[in-house]
MITOR-353360 format. One record per residue (C-alpha): residue number from 1; chain; x, y, z. Coordinates in nm, 3 decimals. Layout:
<sites>
+-----+------+---------+---------+---------+
| pos | unit |      c1 |      c2 |      c3 |
+-----+------+---------+---------+---------+
| NUM |    A |       X |       Y |       Z |
...
+-----+------+---------+---------+---------+
</sites>
This chain:
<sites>
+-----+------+---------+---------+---------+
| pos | unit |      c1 |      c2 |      c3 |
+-----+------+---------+---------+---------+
|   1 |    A |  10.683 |  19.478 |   1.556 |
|   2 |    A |  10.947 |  19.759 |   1.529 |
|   3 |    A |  10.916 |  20.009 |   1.269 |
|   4 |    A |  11.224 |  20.258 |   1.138 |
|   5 |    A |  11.019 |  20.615 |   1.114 |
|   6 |    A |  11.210 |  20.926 |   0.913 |
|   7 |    A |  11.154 |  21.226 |   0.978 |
|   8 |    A |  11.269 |  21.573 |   0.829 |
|   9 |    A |  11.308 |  21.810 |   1.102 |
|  10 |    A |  11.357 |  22.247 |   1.078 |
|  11 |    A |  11.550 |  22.413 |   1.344 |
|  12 |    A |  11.725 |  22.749 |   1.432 |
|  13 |    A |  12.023 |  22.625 |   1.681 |
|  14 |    A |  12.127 |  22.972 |   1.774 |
|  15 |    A |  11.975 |  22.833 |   2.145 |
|  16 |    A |  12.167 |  22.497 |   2.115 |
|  17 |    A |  12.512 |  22.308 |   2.092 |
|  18 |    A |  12.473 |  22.201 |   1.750 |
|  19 |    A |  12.275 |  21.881 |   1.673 |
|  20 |    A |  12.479 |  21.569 |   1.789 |
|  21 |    A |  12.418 |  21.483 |   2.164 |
|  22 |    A |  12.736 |  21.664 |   2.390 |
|  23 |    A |  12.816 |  21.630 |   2.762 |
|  24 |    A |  12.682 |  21.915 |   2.825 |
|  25 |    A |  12.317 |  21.822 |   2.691 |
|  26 |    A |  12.116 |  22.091 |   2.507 |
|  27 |    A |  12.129 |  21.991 |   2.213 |
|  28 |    A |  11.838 |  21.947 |   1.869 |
|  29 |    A |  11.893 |  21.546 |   1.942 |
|  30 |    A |  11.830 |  21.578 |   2.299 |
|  31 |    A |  11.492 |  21.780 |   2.244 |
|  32 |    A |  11.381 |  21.511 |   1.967 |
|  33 |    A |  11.475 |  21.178 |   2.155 |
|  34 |    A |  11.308 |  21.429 |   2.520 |
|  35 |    A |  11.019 |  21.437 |   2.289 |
|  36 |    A |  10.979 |  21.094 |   2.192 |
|  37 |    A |  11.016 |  20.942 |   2.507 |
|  38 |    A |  10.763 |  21.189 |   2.652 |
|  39 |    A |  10.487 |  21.060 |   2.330 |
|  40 |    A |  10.587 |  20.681 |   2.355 |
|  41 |    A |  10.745 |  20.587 |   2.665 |
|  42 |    A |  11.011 |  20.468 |   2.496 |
|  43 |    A |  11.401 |  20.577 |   2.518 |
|  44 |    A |  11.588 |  20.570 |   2.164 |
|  45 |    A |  11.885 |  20.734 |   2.014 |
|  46 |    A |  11.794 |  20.883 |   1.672 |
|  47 |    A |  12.062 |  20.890 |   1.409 |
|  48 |    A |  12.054 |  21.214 |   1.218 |
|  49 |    A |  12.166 |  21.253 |   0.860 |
|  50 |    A |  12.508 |  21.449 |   0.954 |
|  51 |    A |  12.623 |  21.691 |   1.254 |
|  52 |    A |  12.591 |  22.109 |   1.253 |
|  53 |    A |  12.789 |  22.280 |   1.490 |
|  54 |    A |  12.651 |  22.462 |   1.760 |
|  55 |    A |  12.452 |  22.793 |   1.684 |
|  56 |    A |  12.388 |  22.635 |   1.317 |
|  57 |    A |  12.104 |  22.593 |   1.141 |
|  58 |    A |  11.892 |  22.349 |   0.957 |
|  59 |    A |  11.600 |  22.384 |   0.654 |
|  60 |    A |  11.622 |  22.015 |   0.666 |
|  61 |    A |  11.757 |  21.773 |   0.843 |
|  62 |    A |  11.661 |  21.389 |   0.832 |
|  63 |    A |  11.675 |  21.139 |   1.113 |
|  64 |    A |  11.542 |  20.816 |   1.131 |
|  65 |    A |  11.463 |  20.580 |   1.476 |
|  66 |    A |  11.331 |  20.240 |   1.538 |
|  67 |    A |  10.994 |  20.253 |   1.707 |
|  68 |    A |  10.765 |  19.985 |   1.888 |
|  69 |    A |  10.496 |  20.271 |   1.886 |
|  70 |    A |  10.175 |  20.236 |   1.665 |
|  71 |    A |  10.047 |  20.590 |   1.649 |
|  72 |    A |   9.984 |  20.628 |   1.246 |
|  73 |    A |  10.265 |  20.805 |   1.084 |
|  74 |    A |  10.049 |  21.083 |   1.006 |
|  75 |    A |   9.991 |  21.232 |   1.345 |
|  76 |    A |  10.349 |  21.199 |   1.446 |
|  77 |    A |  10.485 |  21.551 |   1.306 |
|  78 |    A |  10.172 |  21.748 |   1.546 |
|  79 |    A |  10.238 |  21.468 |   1.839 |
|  80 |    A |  10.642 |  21.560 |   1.853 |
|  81 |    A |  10.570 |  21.969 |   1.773 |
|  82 |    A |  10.378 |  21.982 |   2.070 |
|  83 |    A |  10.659 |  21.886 |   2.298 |
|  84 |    A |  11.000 |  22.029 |   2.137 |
|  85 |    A |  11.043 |  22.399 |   2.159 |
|  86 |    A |  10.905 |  22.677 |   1.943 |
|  87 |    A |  11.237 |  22.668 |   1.737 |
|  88 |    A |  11.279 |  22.300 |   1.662 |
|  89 |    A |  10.972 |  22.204 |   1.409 |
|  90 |    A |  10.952 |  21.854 |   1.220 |
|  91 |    A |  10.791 |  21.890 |   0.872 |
|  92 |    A |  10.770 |  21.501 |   0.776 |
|  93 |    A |  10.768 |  21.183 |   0.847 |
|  94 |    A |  10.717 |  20.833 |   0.669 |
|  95 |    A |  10.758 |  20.492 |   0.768 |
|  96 |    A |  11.122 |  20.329 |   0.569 |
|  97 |    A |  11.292 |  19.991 |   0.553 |
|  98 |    A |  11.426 |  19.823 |   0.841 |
|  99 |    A |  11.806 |  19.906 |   0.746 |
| 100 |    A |  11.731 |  20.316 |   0.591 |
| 101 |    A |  12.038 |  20.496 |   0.755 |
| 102 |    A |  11.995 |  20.860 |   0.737 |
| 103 |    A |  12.379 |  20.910 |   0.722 |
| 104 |    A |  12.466 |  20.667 |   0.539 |
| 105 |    A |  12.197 |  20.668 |   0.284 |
| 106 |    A |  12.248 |  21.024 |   0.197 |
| 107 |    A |  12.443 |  21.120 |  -0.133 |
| 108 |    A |  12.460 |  21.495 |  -0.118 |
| 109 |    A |  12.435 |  21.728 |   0.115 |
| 110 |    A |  12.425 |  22.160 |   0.066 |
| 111 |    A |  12.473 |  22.417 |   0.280 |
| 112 |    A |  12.408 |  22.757 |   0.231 |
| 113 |    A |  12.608 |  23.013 |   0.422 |
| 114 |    A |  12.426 |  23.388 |   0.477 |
| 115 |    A |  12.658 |  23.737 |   0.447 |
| 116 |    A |  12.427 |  24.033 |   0.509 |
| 117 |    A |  12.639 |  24.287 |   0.265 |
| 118 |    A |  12.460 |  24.599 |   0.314 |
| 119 |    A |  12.574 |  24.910 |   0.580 |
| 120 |    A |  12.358 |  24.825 |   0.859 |
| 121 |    A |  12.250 |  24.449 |   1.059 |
| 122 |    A |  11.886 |  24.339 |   0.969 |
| 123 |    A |  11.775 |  24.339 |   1.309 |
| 124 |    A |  11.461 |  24.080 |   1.217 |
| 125 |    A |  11.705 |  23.798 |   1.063 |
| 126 |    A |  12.035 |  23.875 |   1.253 |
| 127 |    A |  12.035 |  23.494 |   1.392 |
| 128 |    A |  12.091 |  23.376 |   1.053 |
| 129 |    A |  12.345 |  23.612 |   0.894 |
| 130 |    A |  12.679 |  23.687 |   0.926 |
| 131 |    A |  12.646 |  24.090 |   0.895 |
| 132 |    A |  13.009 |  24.211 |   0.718 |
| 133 |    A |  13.109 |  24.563 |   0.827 |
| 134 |    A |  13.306 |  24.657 |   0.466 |
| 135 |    A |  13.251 |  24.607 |   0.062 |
| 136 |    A |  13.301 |  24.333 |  -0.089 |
| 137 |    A |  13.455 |  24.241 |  -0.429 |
| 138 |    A |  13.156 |  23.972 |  -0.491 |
| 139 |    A |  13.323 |  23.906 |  -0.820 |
| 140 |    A |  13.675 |  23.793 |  -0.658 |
| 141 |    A |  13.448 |  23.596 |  -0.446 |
| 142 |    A |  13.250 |  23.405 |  -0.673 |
| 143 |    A |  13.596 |  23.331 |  -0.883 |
| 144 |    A |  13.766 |  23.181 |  -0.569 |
| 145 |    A |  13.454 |  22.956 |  -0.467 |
| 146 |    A |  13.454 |  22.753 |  -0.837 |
| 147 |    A |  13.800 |  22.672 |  -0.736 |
| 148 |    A |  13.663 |  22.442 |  -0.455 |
| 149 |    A |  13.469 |  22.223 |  -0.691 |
| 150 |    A |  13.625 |  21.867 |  -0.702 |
| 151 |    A |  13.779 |  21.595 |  -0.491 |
| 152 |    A |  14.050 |  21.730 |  -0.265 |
| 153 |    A |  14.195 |  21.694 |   0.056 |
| 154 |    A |  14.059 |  21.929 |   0.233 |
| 155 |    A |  14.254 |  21.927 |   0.527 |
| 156 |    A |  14.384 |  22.349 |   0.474 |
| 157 |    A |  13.987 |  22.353 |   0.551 |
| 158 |    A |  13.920 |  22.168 |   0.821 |
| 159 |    A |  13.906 |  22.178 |   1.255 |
| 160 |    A |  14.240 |  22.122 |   1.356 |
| 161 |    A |  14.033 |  21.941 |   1.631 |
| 162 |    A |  13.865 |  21.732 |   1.356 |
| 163 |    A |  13.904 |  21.362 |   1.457 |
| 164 |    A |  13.814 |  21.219 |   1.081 |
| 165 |    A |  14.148 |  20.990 |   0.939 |
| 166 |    A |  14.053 |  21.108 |   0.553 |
| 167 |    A |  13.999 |  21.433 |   0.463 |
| 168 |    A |  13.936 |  21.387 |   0.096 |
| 169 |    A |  13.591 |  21.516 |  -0.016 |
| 170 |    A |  13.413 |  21.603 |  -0.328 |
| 171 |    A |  13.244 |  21.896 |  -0.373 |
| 172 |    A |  12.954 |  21.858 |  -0.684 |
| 173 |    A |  12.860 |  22.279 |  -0.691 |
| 174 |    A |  12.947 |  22.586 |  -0.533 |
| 175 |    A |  12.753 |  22.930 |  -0.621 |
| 176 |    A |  12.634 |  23.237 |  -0.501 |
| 177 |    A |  12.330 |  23.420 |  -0.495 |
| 178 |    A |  12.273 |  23.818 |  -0.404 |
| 179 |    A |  11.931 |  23.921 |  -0.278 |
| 180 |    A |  11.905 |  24.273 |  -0.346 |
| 181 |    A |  11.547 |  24.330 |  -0.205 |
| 182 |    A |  11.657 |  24.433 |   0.132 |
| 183 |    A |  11.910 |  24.706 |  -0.041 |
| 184 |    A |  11.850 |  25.106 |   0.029 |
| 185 |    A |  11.890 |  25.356 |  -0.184 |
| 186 |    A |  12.261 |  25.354 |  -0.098 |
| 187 |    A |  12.590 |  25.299 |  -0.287 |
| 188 |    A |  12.672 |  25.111 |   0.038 |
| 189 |    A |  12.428 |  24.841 |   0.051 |
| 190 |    A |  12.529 |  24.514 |  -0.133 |
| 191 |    A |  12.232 |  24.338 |  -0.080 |
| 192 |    A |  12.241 |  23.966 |   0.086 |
| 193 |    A |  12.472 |  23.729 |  -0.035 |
| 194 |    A |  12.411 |  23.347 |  -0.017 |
| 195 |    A |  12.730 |  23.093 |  -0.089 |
| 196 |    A |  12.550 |  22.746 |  -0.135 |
| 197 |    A |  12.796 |  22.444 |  -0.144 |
| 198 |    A |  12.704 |  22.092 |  -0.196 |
| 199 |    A |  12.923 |  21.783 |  -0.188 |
| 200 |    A |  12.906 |  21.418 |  -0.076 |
| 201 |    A |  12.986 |  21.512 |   0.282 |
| 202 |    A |  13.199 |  21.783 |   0.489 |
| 203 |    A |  13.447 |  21.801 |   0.729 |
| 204 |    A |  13.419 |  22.009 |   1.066 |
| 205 |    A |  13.394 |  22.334 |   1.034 |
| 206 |    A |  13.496 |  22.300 |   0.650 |
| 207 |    A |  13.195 |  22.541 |   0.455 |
| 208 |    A |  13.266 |  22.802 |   0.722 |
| 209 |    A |  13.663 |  22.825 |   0.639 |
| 210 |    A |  13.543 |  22.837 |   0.264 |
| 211 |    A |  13.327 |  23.129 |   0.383 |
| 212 |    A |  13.642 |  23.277 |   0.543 |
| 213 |    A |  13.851 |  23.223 |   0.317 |
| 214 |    A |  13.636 |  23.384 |   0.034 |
| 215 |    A |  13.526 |  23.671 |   0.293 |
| 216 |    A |  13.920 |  23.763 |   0.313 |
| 217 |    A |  13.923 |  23.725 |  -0.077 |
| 218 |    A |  13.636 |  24.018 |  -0.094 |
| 219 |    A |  13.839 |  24.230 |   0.136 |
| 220 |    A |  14.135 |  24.237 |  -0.101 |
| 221 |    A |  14.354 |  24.023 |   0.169 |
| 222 |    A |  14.403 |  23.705 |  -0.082 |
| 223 |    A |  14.315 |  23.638 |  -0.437 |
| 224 |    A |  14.067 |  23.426 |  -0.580 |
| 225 |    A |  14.383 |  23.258 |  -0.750 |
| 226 |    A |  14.541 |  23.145 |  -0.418 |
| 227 |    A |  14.299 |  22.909 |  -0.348 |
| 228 |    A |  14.431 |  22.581 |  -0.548 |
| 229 |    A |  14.758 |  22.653 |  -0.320 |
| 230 |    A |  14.584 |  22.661 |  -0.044 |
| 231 |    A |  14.432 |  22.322 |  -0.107 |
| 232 |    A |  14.714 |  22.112 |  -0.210 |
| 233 |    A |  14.909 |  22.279 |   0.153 |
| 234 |    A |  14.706 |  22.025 |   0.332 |
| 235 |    A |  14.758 |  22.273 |   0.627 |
| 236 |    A |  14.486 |  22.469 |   0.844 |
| 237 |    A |  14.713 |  22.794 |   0.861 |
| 238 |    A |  14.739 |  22.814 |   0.439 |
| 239 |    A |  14.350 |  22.904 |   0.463 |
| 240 |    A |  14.121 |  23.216 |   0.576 |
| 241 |    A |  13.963 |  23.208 |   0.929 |
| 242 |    A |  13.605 |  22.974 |   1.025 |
| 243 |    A |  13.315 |  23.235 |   1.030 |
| 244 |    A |  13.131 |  23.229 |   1.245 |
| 245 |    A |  12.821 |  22.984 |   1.306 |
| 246 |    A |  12.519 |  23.197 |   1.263 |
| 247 |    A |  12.511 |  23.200 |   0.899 |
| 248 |    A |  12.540 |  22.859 |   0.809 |
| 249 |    A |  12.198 |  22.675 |   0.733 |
| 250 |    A |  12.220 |  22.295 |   0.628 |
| 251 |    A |  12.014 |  22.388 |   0.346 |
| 252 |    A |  11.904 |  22.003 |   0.178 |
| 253 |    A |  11.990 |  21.647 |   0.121 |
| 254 |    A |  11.951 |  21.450 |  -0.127 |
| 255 |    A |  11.905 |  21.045 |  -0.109 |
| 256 |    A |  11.935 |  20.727 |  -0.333 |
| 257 |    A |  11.604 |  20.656 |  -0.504 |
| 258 |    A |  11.585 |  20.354 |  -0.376 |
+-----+------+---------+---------+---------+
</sites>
């Protein structure tokens, strides 16, 4: 009997090509479905609850594959750690209905992107921030990012190389948090800022030309009231450069209760 196993799964992809197989290979899906076959024997193709790019990362992720295997769903999680790398971890896994789709199943995603604000790098966590060399006007910032929340077409904020025939999304919340902890005594340091977005679903590259966008805001170089503009131009060049990968973390996911 075939069961449909899902799994949450914790990575840092500054090593890989983001986590949808490429031609290339090296990717988180290629580890998991190496790892699987290695436990069961078997070869499957796990479908993950959305893409990141490559050098993105993930505080949760959710795939699900169908199984022959009978190894009790508790030992899975230590069975597949044991042959992915040091910097691919799953956390879960439970045993779902023949026809759970991770992708499709999913109503709302967030992902948080990372701006290390202060003078200097943070040498321990500089995989997973963006460090920004001048001050920022965090206030102009946080103005221009409620202007996101809605349904729009999106497409000022998406890959010009994105292959996806509607670009109309929702976004349910957009904030930002500053962690000050990591601050010196030093009018220079801003502390670390996170910009969380969630929505029903994102378009390539989309939260990190938000983060550009809003990054160019801080500098002075647009205004937090350009944004609706930019929008309704339904054209890549109205918008602020895609930062790059590093700091974005797909952060959660939420699913239908049933």
């Amino acid at each position: 009997m075939m069961r449909n196993l899902c799994m949450t799964v914790t990575y840092d992809g500054t090593a890989y090509y983001g986590f949808q197989v490429q031609p290339g290979g090296n990717t988180i899906q290629d580890h998991l479905e190496d790892a699987i076959r290695a436990l069961t024997g078997e070869t499957v193709k796990i479908t993950g609850s959305g893409r990141t790019d490559a050098g993105v990362h993930a505080r949760r992720q959710i795939f699900n594959f169908p199984t022959a295997s009978q190894i009790p769903i508790e030992r899975w999680c230590i069975a597949l750690n044991s042959r992915l790398p040091s910097d691919i971890v799953v956390i879960d896994a439970l045993e779902v209905p023949a026809d759970f789709h991770s992708r499709y199943a999913a109503k709302k995603k967030t992902y948080r992107y990372t701006v290390n604000a202060n003078q200097f790098p943070d040498v321990f966590n500089r995989r997973l921030q963006y460090h920004h060399h001048a001050k920022l006007d965090t206030a102009a910032m946080e103005e221009g990012l409620r202007h996101f929340i809605g349904t729009y077409d999106f497409t000022s904020f998406a890959s010009r190389k994105s292959q996806k025939e509607n670009h109309v999304r929702s976004v349910y919340e957009a904030w930002m948090e500053v962690d000050r902890s990591m601050c010196r005594d030093h009018p220079r340091d801003q502390g670390v800022i996170h910009i969380y977005v969630s929505g029903n679903g994102f378009l390539q590259h989309m939260v990190r030309i938000i983060v550009g966008t809003l990054l160019e805001i801080g500098e002075g170089k647009r205004k937090a009231s350009d944004v609706p503009n930019m929008i309704a131009a339904c054209n890549r060049s109205a918008a602020g450069p895609t930062a790059v990968s590093c700091g974005l973390m797909l952060w959660d996911l939420e699913y239908k209760k049933d």
